[in-house]
C-alpha positions in Angstrom: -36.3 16.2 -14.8 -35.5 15.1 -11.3 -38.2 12.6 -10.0 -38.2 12.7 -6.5 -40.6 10.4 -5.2 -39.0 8.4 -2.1 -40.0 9.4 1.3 -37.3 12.5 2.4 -35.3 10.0 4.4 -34.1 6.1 3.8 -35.1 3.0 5.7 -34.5 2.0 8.9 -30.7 1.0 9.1 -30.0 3.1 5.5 -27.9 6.5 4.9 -28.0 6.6 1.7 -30.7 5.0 -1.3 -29.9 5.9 -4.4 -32.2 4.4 -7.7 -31.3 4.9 -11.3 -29.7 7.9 -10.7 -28.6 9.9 -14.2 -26.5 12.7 -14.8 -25.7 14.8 -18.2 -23.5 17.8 -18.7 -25.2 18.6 -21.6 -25.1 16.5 -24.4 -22.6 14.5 -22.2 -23.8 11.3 -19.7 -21.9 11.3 -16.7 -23.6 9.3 -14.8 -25.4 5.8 -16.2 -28.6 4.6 -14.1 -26.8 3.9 -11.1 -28.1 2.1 -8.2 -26.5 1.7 -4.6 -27.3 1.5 -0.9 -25.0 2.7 2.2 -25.9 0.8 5.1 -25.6 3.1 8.7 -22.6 3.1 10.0 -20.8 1.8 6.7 -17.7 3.1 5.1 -17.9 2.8 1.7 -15.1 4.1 -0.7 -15.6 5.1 -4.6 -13.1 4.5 -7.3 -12.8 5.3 -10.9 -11.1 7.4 -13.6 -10.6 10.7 -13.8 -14.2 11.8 -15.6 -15.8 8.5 -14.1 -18.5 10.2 -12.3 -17.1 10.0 -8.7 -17.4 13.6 -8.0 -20.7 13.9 -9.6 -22.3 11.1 -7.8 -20.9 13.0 -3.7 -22.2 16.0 -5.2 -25.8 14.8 -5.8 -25.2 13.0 -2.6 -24.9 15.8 -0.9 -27.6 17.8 -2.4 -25.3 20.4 -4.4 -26.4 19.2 -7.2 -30.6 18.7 -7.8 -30.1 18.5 -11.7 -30.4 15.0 -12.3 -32.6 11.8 -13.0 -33.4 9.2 -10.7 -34.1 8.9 -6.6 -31.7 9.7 -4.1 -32.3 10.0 -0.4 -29.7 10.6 2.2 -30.3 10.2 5.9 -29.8 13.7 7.3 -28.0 15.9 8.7 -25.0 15.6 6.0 -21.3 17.0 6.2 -19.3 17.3 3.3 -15.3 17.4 3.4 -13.3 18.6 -0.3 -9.9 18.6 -1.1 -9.7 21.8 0.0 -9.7 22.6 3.5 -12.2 25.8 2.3 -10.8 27.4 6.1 -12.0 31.5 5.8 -8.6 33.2 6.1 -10.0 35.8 8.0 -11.3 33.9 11.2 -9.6 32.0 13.6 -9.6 27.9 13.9 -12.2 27.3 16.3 -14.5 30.0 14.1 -13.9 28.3 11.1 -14.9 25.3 13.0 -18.2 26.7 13.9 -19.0 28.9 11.3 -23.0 29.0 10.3 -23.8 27.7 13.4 -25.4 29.7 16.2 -25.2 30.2 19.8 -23.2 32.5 22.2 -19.3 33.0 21.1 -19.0 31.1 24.5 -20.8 28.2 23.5 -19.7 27.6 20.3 -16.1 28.2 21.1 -16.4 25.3 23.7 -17.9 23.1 21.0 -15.0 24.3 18.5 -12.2 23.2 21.5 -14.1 20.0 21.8 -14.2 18.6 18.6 -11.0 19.9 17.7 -9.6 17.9 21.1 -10.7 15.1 18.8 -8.6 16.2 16.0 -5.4 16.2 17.7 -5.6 20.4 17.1 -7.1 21.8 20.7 -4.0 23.7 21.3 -4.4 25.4 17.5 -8.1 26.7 18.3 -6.8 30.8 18.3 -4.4 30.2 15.8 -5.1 31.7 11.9 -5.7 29.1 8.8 -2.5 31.2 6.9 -0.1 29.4 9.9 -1.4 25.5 9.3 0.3 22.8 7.6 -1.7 21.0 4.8 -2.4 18.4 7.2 -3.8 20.8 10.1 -6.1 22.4 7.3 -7.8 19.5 6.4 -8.1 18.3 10.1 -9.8 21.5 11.1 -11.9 20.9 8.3 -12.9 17.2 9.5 -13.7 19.1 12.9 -15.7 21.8 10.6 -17.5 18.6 9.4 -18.0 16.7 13.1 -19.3 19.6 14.9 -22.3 19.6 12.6 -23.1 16.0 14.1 -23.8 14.6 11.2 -25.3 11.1 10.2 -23.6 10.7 6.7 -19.9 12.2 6.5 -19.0 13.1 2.0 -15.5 13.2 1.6 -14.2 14.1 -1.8 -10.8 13.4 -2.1 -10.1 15.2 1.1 -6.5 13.7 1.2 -5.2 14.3 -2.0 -3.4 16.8 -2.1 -1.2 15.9 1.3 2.3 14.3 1.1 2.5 10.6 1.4 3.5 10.6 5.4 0.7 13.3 6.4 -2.0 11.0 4.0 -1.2 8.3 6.0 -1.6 9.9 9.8 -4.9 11.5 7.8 -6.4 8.0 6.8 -6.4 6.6 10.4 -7.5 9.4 11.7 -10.9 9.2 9.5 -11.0 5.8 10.3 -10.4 6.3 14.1 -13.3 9.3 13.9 -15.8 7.2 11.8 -15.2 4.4 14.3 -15.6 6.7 17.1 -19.2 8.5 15.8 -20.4 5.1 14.0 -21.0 7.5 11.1 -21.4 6.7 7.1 -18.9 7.6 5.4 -18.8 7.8 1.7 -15.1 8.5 0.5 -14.4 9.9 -3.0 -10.2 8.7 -4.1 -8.5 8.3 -7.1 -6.0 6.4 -4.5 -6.8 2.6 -4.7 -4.7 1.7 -1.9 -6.8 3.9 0.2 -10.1 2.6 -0.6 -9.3 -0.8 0.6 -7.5 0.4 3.6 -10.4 2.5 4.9 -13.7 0.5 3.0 -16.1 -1.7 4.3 -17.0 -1.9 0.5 -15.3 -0.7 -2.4 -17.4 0.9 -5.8 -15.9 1.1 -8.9 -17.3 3.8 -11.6 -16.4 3.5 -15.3 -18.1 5.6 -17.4 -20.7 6.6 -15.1 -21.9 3.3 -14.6 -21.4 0.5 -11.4 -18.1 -1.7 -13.0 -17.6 -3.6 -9.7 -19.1 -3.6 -6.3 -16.3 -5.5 -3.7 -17.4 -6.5 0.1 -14.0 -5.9 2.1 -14.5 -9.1 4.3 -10.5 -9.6 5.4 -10.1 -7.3 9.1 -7.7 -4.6 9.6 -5.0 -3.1 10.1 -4.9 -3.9 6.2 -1.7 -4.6 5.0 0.0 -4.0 1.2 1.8 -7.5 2.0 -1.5 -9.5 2.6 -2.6 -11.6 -0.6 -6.0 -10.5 0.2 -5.1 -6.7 -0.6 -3.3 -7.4 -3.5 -6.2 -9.3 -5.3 -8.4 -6.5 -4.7 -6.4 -4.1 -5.2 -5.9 -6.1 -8.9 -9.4 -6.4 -9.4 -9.8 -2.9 -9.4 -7.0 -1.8 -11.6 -8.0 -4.4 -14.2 -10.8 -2.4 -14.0 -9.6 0.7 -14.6 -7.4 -0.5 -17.0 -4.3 0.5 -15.1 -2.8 -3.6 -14.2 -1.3 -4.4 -17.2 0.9 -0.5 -16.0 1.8 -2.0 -13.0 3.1 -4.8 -15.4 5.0 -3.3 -17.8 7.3 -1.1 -14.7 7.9 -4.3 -12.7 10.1 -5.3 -16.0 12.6 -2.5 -14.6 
C-alpha cells in the first residue's frame, strides 16, 4: 500500500524527496527501499543494468506509476521525455508541441514557435512528424516538454536510440536547455559516458537498490581523456560488473 504522508511538495531548495521507496511486479522486487534527494536546479543522471529499476524509479517519479511503498514528492509541474519522441502523426510540429494545452490556435502557436526557436527547429513548426530525422523528433519532443514550464524535467533514455553524432549534438543541447531554465533534471541512460558528461551526480541501481551515489566535482566540458572521467567512469562499471569487459577487449 502506498503511504503517502509528506506534504504534496518537497522543501525549500528540493525537486525531488524520495524515502524508502519499494516496488514489486508481483512476486518480483524491483525496487529495494531506496532513498534520494534532487536538489533544484540539479542534474542528476541514473545508471544500472538492464532490469535494475531505472525506469521504474522515473516512472514513480513522474507519477505514472502510484503502485508502490514508500514517500515520494516531486516539486511540480513535471515533464517527462521517453525514448520515443511519442510526436501524433497526424498534427503538425508546433501542435504536437502544444498539445493538451489550451488557448487560442494564435497563442499557442506563438508559444510552439518560441520554444521550438530554442530547439534549433523554428523553421520546422508546419512541417509533419513523418518528415523528421530521429534527432528532430526527439527535439520537438524536448520543446513538447519546455513549453509545459516545468520545474523537474524526466528523461528516460531519450537519446538512445539516435546515432552516435546526433547523441552527441542531443546531450549538449539538454545541457545547454537545463542550464538555460535552471531546471532538475533527472536522466534515465544505460550510456555511462553520458551520465558523467551531463551529471552533477551520478546514481547507480543494482538490483533495485542505491550501489553508489558519485558527486561529479571536476567542471566541464568533460573530457574521455581526463583521468578524472576515466576513474568514474571505472567506478561505475565495476559496479555493474562490466570493467573486467573493458579488460579482456583491450588484449586485442
Amino acid at each position: 500500500m502506498n503511504a503517502r504522508t509528506v506534504p504534496p511538495q518537497p522543501a525549500p531548495g528540493v525537486s525531488i524527496s524520495v524515502r524508502g521507496l519499494s516496488k514489486h511486479y508481483g512476486s518480483r522486487l524491483i525496487l529495494d527501499g531506496v532513498d534520494v534527494d534532487v536538489a533544484q536546479g540539479e542534474f542528476l543522471a541514473i545508471v544500472g543494468e538492464s532490469g535494475g529499476g531505472k525506469s521504474t524509479l522515473l516512472r514513480v517519479l513522474a507519477g505514472l506509476d502510484s503502485d508502490y511503498d514508500g514517500d515520494v514528492v516531486v516539486r511540480q509541474p513535471v515533464a517527462v521525455g521517453f525514448q520515443d519522441a511519442r510526436l501524433l502523426p497526424w498534427r503538425s510540429v508546433w501542435e504536437n508541441v502544444v498539445f493538451g494545452l489550451h488557448g487560442s490556435r494564435s497563442g499557442l502557436r506563438r508559444q510552439a514557435v518560441d520554444v521550438l526557436a530554442e530547439v534549433g527547429l523554428e523553421a520546422r513548426a508546419d512541417a509533419w512528424p513523418g518528415t523528421l530525422s530521429g534527432g528532430e523528433a526527439q527535439r520537438v519532443a524536448l520543446a513538447r516538454a519546455l513549453v509545459r514550464r516545468p520545474s523537474v524535467l524526466l528523461l528516460d533514455e531519450p537519446l538512445g536510440a539516435l546515432d552516435a553524432l546526433t547523441r552527441l549534438r542531443m546531450q549538449a543541447l539538454v545541457r545547454s536547455l537545463w542550464r538555460t531554465h535552471r531546471l532538475s533534471v533527472v536522466l534515465v541512460t544505460h550510456d555511462v559516458d553520458e551520465a558523467i558528461a551531463l551529471g552533477d551526480r551520478v546514481l547507480v541501481l543494482s538490483q533495485g537498490k542505491l550501489a553508489d551515489e558519485i558527486e561529479l566535482s571536476f567542471g566541464g566540458p568533460r573530457s574521455r581523456e581526463d583521468p578524472a572521467f576515466e576513474r568514474v567512469r571505472l567506478r561505475i562499471l565495476e559496479h555493474l560488473g562490466a570493467a573486467r569487459y573493458e579488460t579482456e577487449l583491450g588484449r586485442y
